[in-house]
N, C-alpha and C positions, 0 to 999 in steps of 0.2 A: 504494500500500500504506500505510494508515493505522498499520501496524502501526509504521512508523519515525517516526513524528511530522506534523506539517500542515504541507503546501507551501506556501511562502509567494514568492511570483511578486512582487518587487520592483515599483514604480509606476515608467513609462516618465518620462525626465529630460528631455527632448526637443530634449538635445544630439547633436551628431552623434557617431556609432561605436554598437558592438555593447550592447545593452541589457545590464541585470544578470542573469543564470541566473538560475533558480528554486532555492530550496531549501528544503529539510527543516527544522522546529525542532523539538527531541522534548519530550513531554509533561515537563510537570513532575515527574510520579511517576514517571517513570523513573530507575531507580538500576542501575547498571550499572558494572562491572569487570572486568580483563584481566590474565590469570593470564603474567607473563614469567618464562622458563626460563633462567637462564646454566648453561651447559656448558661443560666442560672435559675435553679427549679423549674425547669423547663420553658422559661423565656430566655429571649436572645437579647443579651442586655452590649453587644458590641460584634460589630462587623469589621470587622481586616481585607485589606487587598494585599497579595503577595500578587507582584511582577516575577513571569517563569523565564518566559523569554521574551528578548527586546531588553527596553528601559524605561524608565516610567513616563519621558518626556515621548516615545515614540508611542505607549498606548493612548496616552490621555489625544497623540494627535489623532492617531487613527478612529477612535472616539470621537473626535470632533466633527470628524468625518463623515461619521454615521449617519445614515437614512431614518435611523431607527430607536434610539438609545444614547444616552449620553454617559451612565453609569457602568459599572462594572458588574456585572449580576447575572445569576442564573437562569434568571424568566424562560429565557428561550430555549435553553436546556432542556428544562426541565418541563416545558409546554410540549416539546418535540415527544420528551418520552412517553406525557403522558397519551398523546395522540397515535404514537407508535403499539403503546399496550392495549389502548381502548379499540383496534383497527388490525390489533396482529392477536389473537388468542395466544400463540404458542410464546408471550412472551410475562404473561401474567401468572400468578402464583395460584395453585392448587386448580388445574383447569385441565381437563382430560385432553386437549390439544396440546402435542408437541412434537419437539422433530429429533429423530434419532439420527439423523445424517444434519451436518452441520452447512452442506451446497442445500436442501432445501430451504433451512433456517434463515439462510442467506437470501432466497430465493423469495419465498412468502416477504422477508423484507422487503426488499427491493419492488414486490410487487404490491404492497399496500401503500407504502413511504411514496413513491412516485403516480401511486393513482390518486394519492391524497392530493397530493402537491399540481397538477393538475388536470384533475376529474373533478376536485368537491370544492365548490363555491361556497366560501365563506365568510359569514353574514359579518363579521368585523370589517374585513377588509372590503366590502362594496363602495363604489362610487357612484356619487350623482353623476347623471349624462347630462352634458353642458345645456341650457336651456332648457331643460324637459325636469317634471317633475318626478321622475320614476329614478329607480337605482341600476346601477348594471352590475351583474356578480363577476367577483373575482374569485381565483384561486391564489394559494401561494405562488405558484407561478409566473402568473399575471403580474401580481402584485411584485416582484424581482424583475419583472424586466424579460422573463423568458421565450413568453409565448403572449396571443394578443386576444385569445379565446379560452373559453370554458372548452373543455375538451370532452367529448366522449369518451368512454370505456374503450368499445368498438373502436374508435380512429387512437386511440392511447395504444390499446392491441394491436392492431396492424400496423401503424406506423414502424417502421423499419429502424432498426436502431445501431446498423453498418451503413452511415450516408457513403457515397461515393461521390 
């Protein structure tokens, strides 16, 4: 998964024992941070940001940036999963769906996350149509810039997904 940065496979030493692992090193443009809760009797009496990677002057830019958000915080996170569990059974606790091969786990994902994201119009994200009083739906989709329609199931399915 490129998405976590380039594997970088250490050069063998060709001393004796177990060679170095491989690991990850993440893009440079990645800026990234992690929202810490302190509780006390069960309220959250102090929130922390730790900067992972980057620096704090490069998130707060990127932040600034944003279409969406000005803070540092979970919401989206954790909107995603819970839209992912309400829309994937095999990913909810104590539920007689689930997947013994980990390519269909993968698979039912990719296929609820992506029919979500443009097949299901949703009522937050709609827009007033300029001059008219009625609303037009959006999808996640839409709403990013990807596509300029609600999309069908059917044309979501067919739709080829090796352009040439």
């Amino acid at each position: 998964m490129r998405a976590y940065g380039e594997t970088v496979v250490p050069p063998r030493t060709g001393k004796p024992g177990r060679p170095k692992a491989a690991y990850r090193v993440p893009p440079e443009a990645l800026h990234y941070a992690t929202v810490h809760k302190t509780r006390k009797k069960g309220r959250v009496v102090k929130i922390d940001y730790r900067v992972i990677f980057g620096t704090e002057p490069a998130v707060q830019s990127a932040l600034s940036r944003s279409r969406v958000s000005r803070a540092i915080n979970t919401a989206f996170v954790e909107r995603q999963n819970g839209t992912d569990r309400n829309r994937n059974a095999r990913k909810v606790r104590k539920s007689y769906c689930f997947s013994k091969a980990y390519a269909v786990h993968e698979a039912v994902t990719y296929l609820t996350m992506y029919s979500y994201n443009f097949c299901w119009a949703v009522r937050t994200l709609r827009r007033r149509v300029k001059g008219e009083a009625h609303w037009q739906p959006c999808t996640p989709a839409m709403a990013a810039g990807l596509t300029d329609h609600v999309w069908s199931l059917a044309e979501w399915l067919a739709f080829p997904t090796v352009q040439r």
